[in-house]
Backbone as CSV, one residue per row, in Angstrom:
resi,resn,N_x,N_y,N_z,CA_x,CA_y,CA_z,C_x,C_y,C_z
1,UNK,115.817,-136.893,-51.305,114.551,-136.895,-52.057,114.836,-136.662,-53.547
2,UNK,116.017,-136.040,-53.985,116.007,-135.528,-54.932,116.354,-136.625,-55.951
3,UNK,117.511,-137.275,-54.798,118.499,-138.585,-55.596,117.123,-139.170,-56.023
4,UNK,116.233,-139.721,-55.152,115.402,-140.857,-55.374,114.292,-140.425,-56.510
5,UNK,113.913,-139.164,-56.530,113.002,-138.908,-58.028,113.669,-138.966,-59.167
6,UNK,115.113,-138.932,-58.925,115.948,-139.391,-60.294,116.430,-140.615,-60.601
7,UNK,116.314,-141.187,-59.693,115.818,-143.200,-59.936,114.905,-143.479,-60.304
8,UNK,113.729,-143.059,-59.533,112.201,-143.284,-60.458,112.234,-142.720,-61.558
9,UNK,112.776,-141.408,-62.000,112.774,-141.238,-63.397,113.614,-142.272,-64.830
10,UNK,114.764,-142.535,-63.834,115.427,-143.420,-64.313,114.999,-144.711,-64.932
11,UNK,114.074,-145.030,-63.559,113.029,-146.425,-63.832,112.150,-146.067,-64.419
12,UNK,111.651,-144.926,-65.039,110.412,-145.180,-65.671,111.035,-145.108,-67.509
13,UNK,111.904,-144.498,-67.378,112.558,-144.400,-68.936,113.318,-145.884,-69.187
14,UNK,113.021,-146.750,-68.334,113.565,-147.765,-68.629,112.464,-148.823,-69.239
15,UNK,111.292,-148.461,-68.187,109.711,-149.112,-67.758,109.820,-148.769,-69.509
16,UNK,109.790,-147.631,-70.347,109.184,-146.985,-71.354,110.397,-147.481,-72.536
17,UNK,111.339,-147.452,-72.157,112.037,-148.612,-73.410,111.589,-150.124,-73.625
18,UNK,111.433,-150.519,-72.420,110.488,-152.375,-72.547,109.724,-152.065,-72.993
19,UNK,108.377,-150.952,-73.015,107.377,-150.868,-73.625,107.562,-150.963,-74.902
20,UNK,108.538,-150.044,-75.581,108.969,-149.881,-77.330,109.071,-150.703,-77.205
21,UNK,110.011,-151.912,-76.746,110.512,-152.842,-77.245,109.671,-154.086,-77.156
């Protein structure tokens, strides 16, 4: 569970760089 909320976090700081960009 733990791994996987640190993928979604992963994916969302990614989600939130396309946004800047």
């Amino acid at each position: 569970l733990l791994v996987r909320q640190r993928i979604l976090d992963q994916v969302d700081k990614e989600v939130d760089n396309k946004k800047t960009l």
